[in-house]
C-alpha positions as CSV (number, residue, x, y, z in Angstrom):
1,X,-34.5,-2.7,46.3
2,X,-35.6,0.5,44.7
3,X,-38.9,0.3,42.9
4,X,-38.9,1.2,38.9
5,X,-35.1,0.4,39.2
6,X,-33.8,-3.1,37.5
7,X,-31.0,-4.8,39.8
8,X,-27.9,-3.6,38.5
9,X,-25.6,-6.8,36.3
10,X,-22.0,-7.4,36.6
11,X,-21.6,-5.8,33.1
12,X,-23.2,-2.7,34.4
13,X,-21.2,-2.0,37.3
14,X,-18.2,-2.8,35.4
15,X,-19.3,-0.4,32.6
16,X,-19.9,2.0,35.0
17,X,-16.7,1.8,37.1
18,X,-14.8,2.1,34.1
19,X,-16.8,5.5,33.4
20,X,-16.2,6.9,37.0
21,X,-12.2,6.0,36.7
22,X,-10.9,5.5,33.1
23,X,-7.2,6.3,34.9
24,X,-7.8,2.9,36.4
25,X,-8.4,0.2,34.4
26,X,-6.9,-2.6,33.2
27,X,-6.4,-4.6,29.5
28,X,-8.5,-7.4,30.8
29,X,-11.6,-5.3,31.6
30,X,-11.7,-3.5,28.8
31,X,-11.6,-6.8,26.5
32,X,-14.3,-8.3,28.8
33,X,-16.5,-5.2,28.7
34,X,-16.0,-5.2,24.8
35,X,-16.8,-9.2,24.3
36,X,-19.9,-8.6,26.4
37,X,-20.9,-6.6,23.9
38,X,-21.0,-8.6,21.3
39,X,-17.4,-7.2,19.4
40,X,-15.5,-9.5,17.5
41,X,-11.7,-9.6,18.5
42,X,-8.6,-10.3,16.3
43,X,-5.3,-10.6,18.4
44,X,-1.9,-9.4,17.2
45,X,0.4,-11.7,15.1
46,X,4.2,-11.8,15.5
47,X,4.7,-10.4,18.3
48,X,2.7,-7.5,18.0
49,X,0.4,-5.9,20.9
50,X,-2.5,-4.6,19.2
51,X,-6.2,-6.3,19.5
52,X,-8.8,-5.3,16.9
53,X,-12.0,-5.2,17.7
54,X,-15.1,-5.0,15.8
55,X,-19.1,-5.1,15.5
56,X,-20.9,-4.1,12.7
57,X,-19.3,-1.1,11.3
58,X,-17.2,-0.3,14.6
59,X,-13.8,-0.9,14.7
60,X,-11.3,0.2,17.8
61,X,-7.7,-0.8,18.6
62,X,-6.0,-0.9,21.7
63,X,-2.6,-2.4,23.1
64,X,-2.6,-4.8,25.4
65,X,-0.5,-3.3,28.2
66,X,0.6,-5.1,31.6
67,X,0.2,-2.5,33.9
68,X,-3.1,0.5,33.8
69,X,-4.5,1.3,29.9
70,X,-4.3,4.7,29.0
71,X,-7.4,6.7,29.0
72,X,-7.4,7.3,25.7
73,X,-7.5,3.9,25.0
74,X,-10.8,3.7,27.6
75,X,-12.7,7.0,25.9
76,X,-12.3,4.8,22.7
77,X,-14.0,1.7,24.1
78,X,-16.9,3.7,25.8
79,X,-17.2,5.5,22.5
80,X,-16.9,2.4,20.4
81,X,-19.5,0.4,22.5
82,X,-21.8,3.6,22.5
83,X,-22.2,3.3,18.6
84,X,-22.4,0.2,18.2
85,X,-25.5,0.7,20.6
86,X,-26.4,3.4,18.2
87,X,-26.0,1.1,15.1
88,X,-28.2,-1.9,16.6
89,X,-31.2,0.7,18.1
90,X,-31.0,2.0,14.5
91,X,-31.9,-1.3,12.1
């Protein structure tokens, strides 16, 4: 192990595989990544696709999709999760 580094956790290497390839990423690691963080989620009624997430003042949508998201719908997330980070380091 590298000295001055901390071991790297499960949520960082996801996190940070999701950073190097946003074209290749799934609905269910997003939702994990976003629950690790502490966001609230609201799932779709009646049939719709759409889960709402939240924390604090952040809010982000995305559809749940069966095949790759989008990577708009991963630059959200990461943007989402970076201000909530903002929000808590600011109280």
């Amino acid at each position: 192990m590298i000295e001055g580094k901390e071991p790297m956790t499960k949520l960082d290497k996801l996190r940070q595989r999701i950073e190097q390839q946003p074209q290749n990423v799934r609905f269910e690691d997003l939702d994990r990544l976003l629950l690790a963080y502490g966001f609230g989620v609201r799932q779709p009624r009646r049939g719709g696709s759409h889960y709402f997430y939240n924390k604090g003042r952040v809010t982000v949508t995305i559809p749940r999709r069966k095949q790759q998201m989008p990577p708009v719908y991963v630059r959200l997330v990461l943007e989402a999760i970076e201000q909530a980070e903002e929000e808590v380091d600011s109280e």
